[in-house]
N, C-alpha and C positions, 0 to 999 in steps of 0.2 A: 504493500500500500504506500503511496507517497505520501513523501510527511511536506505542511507545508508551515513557515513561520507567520502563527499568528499576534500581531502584536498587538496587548490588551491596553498597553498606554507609553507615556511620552517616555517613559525612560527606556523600553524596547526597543522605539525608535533609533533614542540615542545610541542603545551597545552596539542595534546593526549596523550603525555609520561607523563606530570604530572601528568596528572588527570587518570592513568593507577592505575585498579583492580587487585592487585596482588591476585596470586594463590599458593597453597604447588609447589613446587619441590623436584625431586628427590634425591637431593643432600641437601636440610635444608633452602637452600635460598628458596625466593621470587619469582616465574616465573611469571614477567608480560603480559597480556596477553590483546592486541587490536583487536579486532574482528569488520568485515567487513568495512576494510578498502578499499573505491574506488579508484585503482591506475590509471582506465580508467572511463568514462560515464557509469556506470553500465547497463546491459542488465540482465534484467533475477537479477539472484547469480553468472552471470560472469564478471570477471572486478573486484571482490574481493580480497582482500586479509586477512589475521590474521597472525599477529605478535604475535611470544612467544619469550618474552627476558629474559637473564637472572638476578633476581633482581638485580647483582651488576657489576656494571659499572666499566670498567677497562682505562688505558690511551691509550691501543691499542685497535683498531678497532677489534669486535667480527668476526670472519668467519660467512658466510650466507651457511643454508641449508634449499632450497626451495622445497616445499612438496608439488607432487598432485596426486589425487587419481585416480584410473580408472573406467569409465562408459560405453568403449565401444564409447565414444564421445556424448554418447547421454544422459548425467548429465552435468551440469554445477556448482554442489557444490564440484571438487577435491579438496579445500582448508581441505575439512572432514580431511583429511585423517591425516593431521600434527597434531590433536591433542592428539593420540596416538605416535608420537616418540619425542615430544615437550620437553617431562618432561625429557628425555633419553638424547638428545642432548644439551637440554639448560642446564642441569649440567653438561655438558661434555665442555661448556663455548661456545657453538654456539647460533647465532639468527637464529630462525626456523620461517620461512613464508611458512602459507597454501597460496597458490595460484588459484585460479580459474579462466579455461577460459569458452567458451561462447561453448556451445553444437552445434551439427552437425545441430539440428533443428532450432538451433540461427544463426547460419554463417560458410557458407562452409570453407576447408582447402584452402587458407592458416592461416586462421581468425586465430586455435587456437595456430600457431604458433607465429603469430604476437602478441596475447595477453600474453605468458610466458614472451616475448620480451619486450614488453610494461613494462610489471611486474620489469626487471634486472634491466631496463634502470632508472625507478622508485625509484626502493631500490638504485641505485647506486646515484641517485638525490640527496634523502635525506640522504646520509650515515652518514655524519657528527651529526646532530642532531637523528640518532638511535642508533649512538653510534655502528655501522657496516662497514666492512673494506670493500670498493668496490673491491677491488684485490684479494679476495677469496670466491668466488662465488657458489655453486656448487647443484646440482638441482639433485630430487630424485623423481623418480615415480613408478606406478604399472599400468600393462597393455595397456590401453592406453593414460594414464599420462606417463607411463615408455615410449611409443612412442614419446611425448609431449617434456621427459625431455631430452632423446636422439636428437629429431631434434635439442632442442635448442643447446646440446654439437657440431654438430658436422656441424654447419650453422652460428655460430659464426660470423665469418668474409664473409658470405655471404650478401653481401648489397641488393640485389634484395628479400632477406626474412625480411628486418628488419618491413617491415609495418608502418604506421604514426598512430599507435592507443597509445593514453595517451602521455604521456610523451617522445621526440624524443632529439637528440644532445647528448645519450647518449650512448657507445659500450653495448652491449647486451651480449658479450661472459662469459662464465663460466668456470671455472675451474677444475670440475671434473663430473660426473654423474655417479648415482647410477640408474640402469635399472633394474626392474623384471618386467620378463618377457611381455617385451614388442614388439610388432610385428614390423617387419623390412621390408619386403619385401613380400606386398599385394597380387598378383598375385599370390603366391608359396604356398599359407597357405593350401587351400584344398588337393594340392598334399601333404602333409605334416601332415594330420588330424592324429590322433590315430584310431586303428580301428574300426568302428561306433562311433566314437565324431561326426561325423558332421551329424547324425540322432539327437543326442540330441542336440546338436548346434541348428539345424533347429525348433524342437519342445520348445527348449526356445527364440526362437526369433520370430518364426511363417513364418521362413522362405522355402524353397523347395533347393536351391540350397547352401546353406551353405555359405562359405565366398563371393561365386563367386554371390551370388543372389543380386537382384538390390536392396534391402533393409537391404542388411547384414549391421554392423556398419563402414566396409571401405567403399562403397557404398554411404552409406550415408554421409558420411563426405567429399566426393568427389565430390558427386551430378552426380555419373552417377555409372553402372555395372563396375565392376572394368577392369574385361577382356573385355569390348568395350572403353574404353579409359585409351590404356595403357603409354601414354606421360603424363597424367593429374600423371595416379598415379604412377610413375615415380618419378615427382615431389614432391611427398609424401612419399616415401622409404626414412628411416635414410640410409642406407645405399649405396645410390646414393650420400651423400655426402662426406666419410668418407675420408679425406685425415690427413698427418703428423700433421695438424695444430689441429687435434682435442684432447679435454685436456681426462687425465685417465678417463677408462669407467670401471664403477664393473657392470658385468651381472650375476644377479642370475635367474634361469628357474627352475621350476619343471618337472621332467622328465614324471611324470605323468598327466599334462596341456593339457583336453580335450577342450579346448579352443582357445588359444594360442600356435601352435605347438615348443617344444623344438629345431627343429630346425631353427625356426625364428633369437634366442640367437646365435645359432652356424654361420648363416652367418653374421651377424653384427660381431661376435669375428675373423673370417675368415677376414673379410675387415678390420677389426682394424691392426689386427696383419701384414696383409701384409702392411699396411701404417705405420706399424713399433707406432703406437700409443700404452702405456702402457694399458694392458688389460688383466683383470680376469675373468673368466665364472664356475661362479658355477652351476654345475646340479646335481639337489637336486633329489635323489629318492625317492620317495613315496609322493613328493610332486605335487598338482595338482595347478588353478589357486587361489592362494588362499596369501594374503596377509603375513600368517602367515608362508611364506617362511623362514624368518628367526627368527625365533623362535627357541629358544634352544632344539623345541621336537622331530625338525626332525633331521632321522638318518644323518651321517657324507655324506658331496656332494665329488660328484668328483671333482677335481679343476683342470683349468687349466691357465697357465699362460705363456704371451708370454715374464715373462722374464725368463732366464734360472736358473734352481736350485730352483725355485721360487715355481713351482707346489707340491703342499703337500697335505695331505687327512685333511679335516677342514669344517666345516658349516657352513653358513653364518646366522650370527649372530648382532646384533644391534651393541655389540663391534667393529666383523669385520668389517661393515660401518664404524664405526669412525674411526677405525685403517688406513682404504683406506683413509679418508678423510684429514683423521691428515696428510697424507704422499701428496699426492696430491696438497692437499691445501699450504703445507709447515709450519707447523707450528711449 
């Protein structure tokens, strides 16, 4: 059985950071690096987290960039995904948390929004002894982590999603989110497939009806066919919540996402923009579902920005995140 370290208070905190394994980073320092940290009763590898800090400790509290990967909702390890941009950000002077929540087969939606929650409310608990500023928060995902870290941006202040898992008394909201291509608005994807994605869609999931089938990955996360219960998922659209109050969103899509349809990115930047919320949407050509979105190999994206003068030809790049983030966060 794995064992996982659960810390019941601030001076658990404290021993894990001494007795922390430093690692190379990208920048010459030390990235320290705490792995499988329980922020809630761990279920499964959900309820985890991993901490990559930067070796050296400053008077001001680091900026938080929480990282999770996407499964589709049916993995419970997105903590993966941080430890590929760890080395990137923590020498750019950020604390980078993988986060993991509990898979569709663990616990229906609202579960895994309730555990990101769990997770902010957590880091912002102990911020003091991680040497992390609770006032700059900002949460990054892909697919269906990139749904994950959207719902947290833009439910914030919704008290009816905070959930009582782990850690509570604490605000949940965040500061900015980095979205690829992550679905927004469940009901709409099939009308929306590329032409024949959703035959291969089906043959990689073993399903017949494509997103709308009772076992697709919204389906499942739902616990019913999406189009017979459209209040449930409703409920589950980032985009049902998007008002003024939600912090900057960078949306990056690949235009070629036989998965994910690109224009899932364009309603969510549509609701952004009318609610006047700061928001960028890059559509990456020749890119499909694929992490490696911003990687310096793909050609130049379209960009669009709802502020004016703003929109320029550029690619979205690990810089570009931090340039968003730098700006967002305030720093």
């Amino acid at each position: 059985m794995a064992r996982h370290r659960v810390l019941p208070g601030l001076i658990a905190v404290i021993t894990l950071l001494v007795a922390a394994t430093p690692a190379p980073a990208s920048s010459g320092e030390q990235m320290q690096i705490h792995s499988d940290i329980a922020y809630a009763a761990p279920v499964g590898r959900g309820h985890l987290l991993d901490l990559y800090l930067p070796g050296r400790r400053t008077k001001v509290g680091r900026p938080v960039l929480i990282v999770m990967g996407g499964s589709g909702w049916f993995g419970d390890d997105g903590k993966a995904y941080a430890s590929s941009l760890a080395p990137f950000f923590t020498a750019a002077g950020y604390a980078v948390v993988g986060v993991s929540t509990r898979s569709s087969s663990q616990a229906r939606f609202p579960a895994q929004l309730h555990d990101v929650k769990s997770a902010i409310r957590w880091l912002r608990k102990h911020a003091r002894a991680l040497g992390i500023d609770p006032r700059r928060i900002a949460v990054l995902g892909d697919s269906s982590g990139g749904w994950t870290a959207t719902m947290a941006g833009v439910t914030g202040h919704v008290r009816s999603l905070e959930g009582t898992v782990g850690v509570t008394g604490y605000p949940s909201d965040v500061q900015a989110v980095v979205d690829l291509y992550g679905p927004t608005d469940f009901t709409r994807m099939n009308a929306q497939m590329l032409a024949g994605a959703c035959d291969s869609f089906d043959r990689s999931f073993g399903l017949t009806a494509c997103h709308d089938d009772p076992r697709s990955p919204e389906s499942s996360l739902l616990g019913c066919p999406i189009q017979a219960c459209p209040a449930r998922v409703r409920s589950a659209d980032p985009i049902a919540y998007v008002t003024s109050a939600a912090p900057p969103i960078l949306i990056a899509h690949g235009v070629a996402d036989a998965l994910v349809p690109l224009q899932q990115s364009e309603l969510l930047f549509d609701a952004l923009t009318s609610a006047h919320v700061p928001a960028t949407f890059y559509a990456v050509p020749a890119a499909g579902h694929d992490k490696t979105i911003v990687s310096p190999a793909h050609p130049v994206a379209m960009v669009v920005s709802d502020v004016p003068g703003q929109a320029t030809a550029d690619r979205p790049t690990l810089e570009t995140i931090e340039r968003f983030l730098h700006g967002a966060l305030r720093l």
